[in-house]
N, C-alpha and C positions, 0 to 999 in steps of 0.2 A: 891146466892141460899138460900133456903128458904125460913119464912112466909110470902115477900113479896105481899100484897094484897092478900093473902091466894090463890096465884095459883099453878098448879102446874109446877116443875122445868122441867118435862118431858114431857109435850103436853102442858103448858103453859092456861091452861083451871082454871077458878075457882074453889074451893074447897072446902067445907064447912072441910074438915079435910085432915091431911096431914100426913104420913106416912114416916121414913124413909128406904131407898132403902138398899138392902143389895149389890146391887151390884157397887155404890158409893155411894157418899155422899147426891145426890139429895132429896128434901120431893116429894113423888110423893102422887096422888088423889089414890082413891080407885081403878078407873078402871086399871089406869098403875101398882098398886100393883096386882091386880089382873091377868096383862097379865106377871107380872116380876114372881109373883108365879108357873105360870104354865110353866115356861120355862125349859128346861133342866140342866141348869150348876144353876138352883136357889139353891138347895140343895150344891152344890159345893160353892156357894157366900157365905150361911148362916154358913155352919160349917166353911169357912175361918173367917168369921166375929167369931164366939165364941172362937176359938182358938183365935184369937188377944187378946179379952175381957180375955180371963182367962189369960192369959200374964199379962195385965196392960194396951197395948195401946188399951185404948180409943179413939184416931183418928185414926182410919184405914181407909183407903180410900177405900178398896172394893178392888173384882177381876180386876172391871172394865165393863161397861156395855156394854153388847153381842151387836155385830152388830144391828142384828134383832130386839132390841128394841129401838135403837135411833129413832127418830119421826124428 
């Protein structure tokens, strides 16, 4: 995963930028951050993620990505 030929890890599409996913580890494109944004449990991903970060762990792997957005 990752900047491999700058695609993304989630629709596998090129990218001219990449973004990390709050809900694992994936770099997704604009569009996939965009439908990860609007989803219901994103809010629920992001404060899990900042809770980890003010902890310490820096590799947190996420909630885990909702059904509905695997591609």
């Amino acid at each position: 995963m990752g900047l491999e030929n700058n695609k993304c890890d989630r629709c596998n599409e090129k990218a001219e930028s990449l973004t990390g996913s709050y809900f694992n580890v994936q770099m997704i494109c604009k569009p996939c951050d965009a439908k990860e944004q609007a989803h219901p449990k994103f809010e629920e991903a992001k404060s899990a993620e900042t809770e980890e970060c003010i902890k310490g762990n820096l590799n947190y792997e996420g909630i885990g990505l909702p059904e509905d957005l695997k591609q």
